[in-house]
N, C-alpha and C positions, 0 to 999 in steps of 0.2 A: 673367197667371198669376203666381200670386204664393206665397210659402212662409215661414215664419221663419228668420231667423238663424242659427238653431238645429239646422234641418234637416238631416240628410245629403242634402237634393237641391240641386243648387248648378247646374243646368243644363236645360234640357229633356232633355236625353239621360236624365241620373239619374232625372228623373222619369220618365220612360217603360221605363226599364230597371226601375225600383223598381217598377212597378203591373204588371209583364209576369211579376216576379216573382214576385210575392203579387197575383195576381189580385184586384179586387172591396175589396180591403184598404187601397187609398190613399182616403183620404176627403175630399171636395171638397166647399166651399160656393161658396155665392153669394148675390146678394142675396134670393131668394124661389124657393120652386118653381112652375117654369114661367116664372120671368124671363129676359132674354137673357141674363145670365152661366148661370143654368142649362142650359138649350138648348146654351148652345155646348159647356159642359164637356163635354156629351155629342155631340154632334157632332165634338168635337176629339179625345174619345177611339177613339169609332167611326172614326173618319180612321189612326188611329196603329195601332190594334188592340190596345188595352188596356180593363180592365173596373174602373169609380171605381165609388166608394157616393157618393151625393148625400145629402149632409146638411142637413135643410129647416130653415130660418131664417126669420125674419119679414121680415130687411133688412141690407143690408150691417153695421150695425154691430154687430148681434147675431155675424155670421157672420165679422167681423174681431173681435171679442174673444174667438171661440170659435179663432180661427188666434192670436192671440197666448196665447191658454192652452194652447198647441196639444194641444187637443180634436180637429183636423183636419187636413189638409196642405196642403191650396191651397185658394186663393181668387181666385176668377175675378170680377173687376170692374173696375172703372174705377180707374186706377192712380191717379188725381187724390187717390182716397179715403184715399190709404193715403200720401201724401208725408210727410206729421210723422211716422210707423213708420219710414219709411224712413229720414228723416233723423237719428230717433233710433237708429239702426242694429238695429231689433227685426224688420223685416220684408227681405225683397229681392224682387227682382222676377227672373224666368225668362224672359217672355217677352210679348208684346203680339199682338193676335188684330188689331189697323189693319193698315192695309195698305201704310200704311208706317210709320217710326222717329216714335218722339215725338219734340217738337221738344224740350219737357224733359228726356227723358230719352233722346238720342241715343246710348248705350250700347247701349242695351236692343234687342235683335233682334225682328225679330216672326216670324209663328209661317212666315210663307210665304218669310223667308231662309233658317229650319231646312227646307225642306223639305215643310211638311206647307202644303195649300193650304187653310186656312180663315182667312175674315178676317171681324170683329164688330165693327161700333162702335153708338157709342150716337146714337141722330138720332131727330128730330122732323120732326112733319109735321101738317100742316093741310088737315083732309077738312069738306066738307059735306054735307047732306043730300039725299042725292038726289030727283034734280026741281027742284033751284036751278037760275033761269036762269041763263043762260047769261053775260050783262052783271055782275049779282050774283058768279057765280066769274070774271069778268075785272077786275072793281076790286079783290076781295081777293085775289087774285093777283100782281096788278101791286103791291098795296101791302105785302104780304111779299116779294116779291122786290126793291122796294127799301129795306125793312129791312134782310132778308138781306146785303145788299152793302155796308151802311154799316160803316163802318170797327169802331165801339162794339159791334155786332153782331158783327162777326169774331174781335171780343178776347173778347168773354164765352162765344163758341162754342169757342174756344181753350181756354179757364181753364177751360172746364165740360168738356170731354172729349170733346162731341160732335161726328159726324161734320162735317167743313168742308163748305162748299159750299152754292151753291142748286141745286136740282135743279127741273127745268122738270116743268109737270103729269104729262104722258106717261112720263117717266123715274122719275119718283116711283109714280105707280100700277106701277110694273113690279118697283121695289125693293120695295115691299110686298104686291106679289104672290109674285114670288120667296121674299120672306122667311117670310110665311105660308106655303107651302106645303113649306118648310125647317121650320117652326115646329110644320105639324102631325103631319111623318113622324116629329120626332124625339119629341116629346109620344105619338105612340100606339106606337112602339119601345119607351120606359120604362114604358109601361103610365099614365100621364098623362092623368088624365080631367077 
């Protein structure tokens, strides 16, 4: 969760106190509508009880040059996108939706130390077509998972911002069940079709 410089919101609190104010009035992007920063915006604000305007973008960087003209107030992405902002002192950051502290950015709270329990990362995952045997999903399984665990793998899963970890078949079908079905209450909530 992210803001300019500029902002008078210098905290989660400010921001939540500002959008509770002026209802519907704090406007937030992300990378695309119907993407996971989208989704969460709105799941993180349902959580708090406050009311954003989602402002549709084609892709993070349309929706970071619309935050640095500040055309809008937050932006909800991958904090990795926004490090040169940062470091040029044009953007700051409020708050992280992981579930725990970045390792970069060890200042930075996430949103379940303030209080509010939603947590969002970015992760990938490897499905086939159903009716593959069974042998077929057991070699490309074993040879992602020791991808997965090789060291070079780890660093780039790091530097990319996505979720750590290998998660075994059964644990993964269960994250992207869960997550769809989070994915489609809050898509038909905003009217999302």
């Amino acid at each position: 969760v992210t803001t300019t410089s500029k902002s008078p919101i210098s905290s989660w609190k400010d921001l939540v106190d500002k959008a509770r104010g002026s209802p519907g009035n704090q406007k937030w992007v992300g990378s695309f509508f119907g993407s996971k920063s989208h989704i969460l915006g709105h799941v993180v604000s349902k959580k708090v009880g406050i009311t954003i305007t989602s402002v549709p973008f084609l892709g993070s960087a349309d929706a970071i040059v619309a935050l640095l003209g500040n055309h809008v107030d937050v932006f909800v992405g991958n904090p990795r996108e926004l490090i040169g902002h940062v470091e040029a002192g044009k953007v700051k950051f409020i708050a992280t939706f992981s579930s725990k502290r970045l390792e970069e950015f060890p200042d930075l709270q996430t949103l379940r130390e303030m209080g509010v329990d939603v947590v969002g990362t970015h992760w990938r995952g490897f499905v086939v077509k159903k009716g593959t045997p069974a042998e077929v999903i057991k070699i490309l399984h074993d040879g992602f998972k020791k991808t997965m665990l090789e060291p070079e793998w780890i660093d780039f899963v790091k530097k990319s911002g996505l979720a750590e970890g290998y998660l075994p078949q059964k644990d993964f079908f269960e994250l992207t069940k869960s997550e769809t079905e989070t994915i489609k209450a809050t898509l038909a909530e905003i009217g999302f079709k």
